[in-house]
C-alpha positions in Angstrom: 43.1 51.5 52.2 45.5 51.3 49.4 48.1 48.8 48.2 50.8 51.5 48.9 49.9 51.8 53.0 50.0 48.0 52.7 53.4 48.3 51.1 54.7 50.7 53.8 53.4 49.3 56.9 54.5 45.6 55.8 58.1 47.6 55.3 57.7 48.9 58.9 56.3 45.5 60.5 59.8 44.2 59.2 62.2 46.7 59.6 60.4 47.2 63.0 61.8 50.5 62.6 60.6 53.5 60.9 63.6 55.0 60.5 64.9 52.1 58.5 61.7 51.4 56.5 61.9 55.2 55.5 65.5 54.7 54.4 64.3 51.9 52.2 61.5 53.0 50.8 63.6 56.6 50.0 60.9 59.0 51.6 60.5 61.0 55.0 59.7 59.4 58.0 57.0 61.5 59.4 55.3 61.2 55.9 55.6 57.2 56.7 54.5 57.7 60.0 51.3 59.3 58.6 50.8 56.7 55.9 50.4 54.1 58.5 48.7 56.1 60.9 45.9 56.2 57.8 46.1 53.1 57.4 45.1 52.1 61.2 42.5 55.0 61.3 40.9 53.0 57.8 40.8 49.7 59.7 39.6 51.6 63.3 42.3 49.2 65.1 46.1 49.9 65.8 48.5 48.0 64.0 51.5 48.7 65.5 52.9 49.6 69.2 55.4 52.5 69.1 57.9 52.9 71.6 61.6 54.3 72.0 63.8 51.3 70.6 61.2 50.9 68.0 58.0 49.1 67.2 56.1 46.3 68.0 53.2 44.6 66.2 49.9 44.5 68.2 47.6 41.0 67.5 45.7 42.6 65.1 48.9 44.0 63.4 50.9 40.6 62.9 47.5 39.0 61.3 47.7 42.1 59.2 51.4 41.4 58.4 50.6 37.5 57.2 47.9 38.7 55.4 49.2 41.7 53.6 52.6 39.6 52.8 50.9 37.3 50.9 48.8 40.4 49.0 52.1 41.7 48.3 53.7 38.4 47.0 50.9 37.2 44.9 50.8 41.2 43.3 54.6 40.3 43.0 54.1 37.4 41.1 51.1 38.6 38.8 53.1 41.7 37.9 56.0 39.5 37.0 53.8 37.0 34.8 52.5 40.0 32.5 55.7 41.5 32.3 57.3 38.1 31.6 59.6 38.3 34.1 60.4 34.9 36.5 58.3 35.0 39.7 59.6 35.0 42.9 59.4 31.8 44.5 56.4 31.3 46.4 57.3 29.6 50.0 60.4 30.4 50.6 61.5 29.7 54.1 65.4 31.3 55.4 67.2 29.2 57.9 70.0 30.8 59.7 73.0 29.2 61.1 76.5 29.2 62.1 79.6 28.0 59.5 80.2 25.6 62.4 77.0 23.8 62.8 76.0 24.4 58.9 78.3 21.2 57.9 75.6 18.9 59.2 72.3 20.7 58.9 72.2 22.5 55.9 72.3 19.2 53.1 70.1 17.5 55.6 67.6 19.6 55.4 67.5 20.8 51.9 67.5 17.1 51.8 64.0 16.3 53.5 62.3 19.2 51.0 63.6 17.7 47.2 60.4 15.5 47.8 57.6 16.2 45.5 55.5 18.6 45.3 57.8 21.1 46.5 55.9 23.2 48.7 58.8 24.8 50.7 61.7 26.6 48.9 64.8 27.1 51.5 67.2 29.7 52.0 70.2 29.6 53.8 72.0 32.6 55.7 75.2 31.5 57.7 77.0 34.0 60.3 77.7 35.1 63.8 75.3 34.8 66.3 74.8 38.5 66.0 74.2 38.2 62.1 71.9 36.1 62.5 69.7 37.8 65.2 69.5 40.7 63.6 68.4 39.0 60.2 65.7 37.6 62.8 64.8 41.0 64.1 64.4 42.3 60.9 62.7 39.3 59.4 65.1 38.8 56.9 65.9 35.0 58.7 62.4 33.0 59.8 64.3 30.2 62.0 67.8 30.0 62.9 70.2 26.8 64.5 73.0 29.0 67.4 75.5 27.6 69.3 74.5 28.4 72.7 73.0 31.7 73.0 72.6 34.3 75.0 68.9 34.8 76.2 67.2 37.0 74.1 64.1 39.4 74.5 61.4 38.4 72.1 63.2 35.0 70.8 62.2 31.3 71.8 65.4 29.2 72.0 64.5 25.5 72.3 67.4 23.4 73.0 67.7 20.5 70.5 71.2 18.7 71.3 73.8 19.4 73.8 77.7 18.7 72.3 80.9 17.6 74.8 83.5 19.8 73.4 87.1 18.4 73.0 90.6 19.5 73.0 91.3 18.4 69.2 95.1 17.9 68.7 97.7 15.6 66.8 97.5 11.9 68.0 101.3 12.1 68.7 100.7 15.1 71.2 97.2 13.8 73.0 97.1 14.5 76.5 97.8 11.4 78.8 94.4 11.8 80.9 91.3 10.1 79.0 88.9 13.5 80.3 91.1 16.9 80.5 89.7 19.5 82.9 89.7 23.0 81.5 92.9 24.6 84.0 95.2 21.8 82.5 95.0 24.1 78.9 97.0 26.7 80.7 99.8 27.6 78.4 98.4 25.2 75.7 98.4 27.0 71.8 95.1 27.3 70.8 93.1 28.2 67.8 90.3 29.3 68.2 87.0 31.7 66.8 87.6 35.4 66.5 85.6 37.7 68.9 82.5 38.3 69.3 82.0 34.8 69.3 79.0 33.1 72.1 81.6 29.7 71.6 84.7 31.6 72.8 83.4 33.7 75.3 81.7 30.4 76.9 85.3 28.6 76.6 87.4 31.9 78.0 84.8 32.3 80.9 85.2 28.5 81.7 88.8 28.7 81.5 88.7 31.9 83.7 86.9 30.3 86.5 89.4 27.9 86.9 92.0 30.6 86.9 93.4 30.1 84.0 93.7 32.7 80.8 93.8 30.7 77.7 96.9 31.1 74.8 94.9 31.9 71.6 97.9 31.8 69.3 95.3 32.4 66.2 92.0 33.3 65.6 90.4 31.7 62.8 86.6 31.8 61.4 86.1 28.6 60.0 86.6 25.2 62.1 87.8 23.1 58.9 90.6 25.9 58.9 91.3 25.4 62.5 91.6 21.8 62.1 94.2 22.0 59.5 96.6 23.9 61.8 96.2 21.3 64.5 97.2 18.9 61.3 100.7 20.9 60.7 101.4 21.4 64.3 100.7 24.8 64.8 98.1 25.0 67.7 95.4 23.1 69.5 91.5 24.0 68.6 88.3 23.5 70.9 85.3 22.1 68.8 82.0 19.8 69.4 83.5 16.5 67.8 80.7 16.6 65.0 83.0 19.5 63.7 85.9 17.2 63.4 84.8 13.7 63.1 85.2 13.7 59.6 89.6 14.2 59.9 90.5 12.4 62.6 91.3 9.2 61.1 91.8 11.0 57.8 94.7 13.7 59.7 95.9 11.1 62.5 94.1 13.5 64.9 92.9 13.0 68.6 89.7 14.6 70.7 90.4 14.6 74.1 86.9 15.6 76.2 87.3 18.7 78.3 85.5 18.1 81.6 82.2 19.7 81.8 82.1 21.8 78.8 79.0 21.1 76.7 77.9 23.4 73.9 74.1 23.5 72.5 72.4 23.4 69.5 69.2 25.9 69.7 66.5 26.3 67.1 65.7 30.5 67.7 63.0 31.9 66.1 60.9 35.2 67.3 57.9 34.8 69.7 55.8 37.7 69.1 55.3 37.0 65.2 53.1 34.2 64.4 54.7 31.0 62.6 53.1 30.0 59.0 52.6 26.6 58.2 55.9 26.4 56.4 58.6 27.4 58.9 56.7 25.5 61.4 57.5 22.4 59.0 61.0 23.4 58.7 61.5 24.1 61.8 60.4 20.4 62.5 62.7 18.9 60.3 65.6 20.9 61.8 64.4 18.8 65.4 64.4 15.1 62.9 67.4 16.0 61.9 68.9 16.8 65.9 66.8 13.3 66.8 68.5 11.6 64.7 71.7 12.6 65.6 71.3 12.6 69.5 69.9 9.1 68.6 73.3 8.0 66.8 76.1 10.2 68.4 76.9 8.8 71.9 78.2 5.4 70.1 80.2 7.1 67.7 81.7 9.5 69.7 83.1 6.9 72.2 84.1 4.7 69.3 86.1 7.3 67.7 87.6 9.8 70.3 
């Protein structure tokens, strides 16, 4: 065994892909292939589970993985002290979310880790839900916060908090009923997110079931963008109230509940790798953070919509 197989299978126990760790690593795959294949003939145990798609990491393989990672990071860091260069930072954890959702977790929790010693370092990635899967397929993202999503082979999705959703609109053009079913939006200009978007294809199927087709006038990434072209008149948008409560006193805006729709929040991380210590405390502090809010939202909501 030599630090270079530990270097190429750690590259294909992320990229769970040899094509891709090949690409990366600038050399042929079948000469990769034989790397590793050394490497499990060295250690008379496979490593790794090749099928089709892919690969997949056998028990044996993802103790490898933790253990070989922090070879490689500690070699990291020793080769940047004698060459004077800054060393990576040592427990860096990458949380994954949506712009939506971002607004109240991400200060939060870079909040609960300026304690010290600090022993976790946090980086954030925000994006679609398919960004943000495939940083967690290819271990790029530890733990991630979605919007309702889709089931998905080889992720745990733990529902944290579920949102009522609301038609968000001037004040001087709220709908007369108190709860708004989703077939009385027919023909109502809406803003909404661009496809592929889990948020608007959960809204449009809704909306479809009651026979209706929604009128998205605009397609718009970011909800704080959305709300300013309810403030100048321009459409309607659909959003959890968390998105908005911070402009509707501020814009003279009203949230009108949309019967029965209910987005959740759900912490996503992958199954078959093993958890360190550190993302399991993040993780952790991503559910405070959804306690706490479950904990304080039902009064606020009802005083402010």
């Amino acid at each position: 065994m030599d630090i270079r197989q530990i270097r190429y299978f750690t590259e294909v126990a992320v990229s769970r892909s040899f094509k891709a760790a090949a690409a990366r690593l600038n050399i042929s795959q079948s000469s990769l292939s034989r790397r590793v294949a050394d490497l499990e003939r060295s250690l008379s145990m496979p490593l790794l589970v090749r099928h089709p798609h892919g690969i997949s990491l056998t028990r044996g393989g993802q103790l490898f993985l933790e253990r070989s990672s922090a070879i490689l990071r500690e070699l990291d860091s020793m080769q940047a002290e004698v060459s004077g260069r800054t060393a990576p930072p040592a427990g860096v954890v990458t949380v994954g979310s949506s712009e939506t959702v971002s607004r109240v977790l991400l200060a939060p929790l870079a909040a609960a880790f300026q304690r010290p010693p600090e022993s976790v370092r946090l980086r954030f990635v925000e994006g679609a839900q398919y960004v943000l899967l495939e940083g967690l397929d290819a271990g790029r993202i530890d733990v991630a916060l979605m919007t309702t999503p889709e089931p998905v082979a080889n992720c745990r999705m733990e529902v944290l908090l579920e949102d009522q959703v609301y038609l968000i609109s001037r004040k001087q053009e709220r709908p007369r009923r108190k709860t708004l079913p989703i077939g009385q939006l027919d023909g109502t200009p809406l803003v909404i997110f661009p496809r592929p978007s889990t948020n608007r294809d959960l809204i449009e199927r809704r909306a479809r079931e009651s026979g209706i087709a929604l009128q998205c006038k605009y397609a718009v990434t970011s909800s704080s963008v959305q709300i300013e072209f309810v403030r100048l008149g321009l459409a309607n948008c659909i959003l959890p109230y968390f998105a908005v409560a911070d402009h509707i006193a501020k814009y003279a805006l009203a949230a009108t509940p949309i019967k029965g729709l209910l987005l959740s929040q759900t912490l996503v991380w992958r199954n078959d790798r093993r958890q360190t210590a550190i993302v399991a405390e993040v993780a952790e502090a991503i559910r405070t953070i959804f306690r706490r809010r479950k904990s304080q939202a039902p009064k606020k909501r009802h005083a402010q919509a």
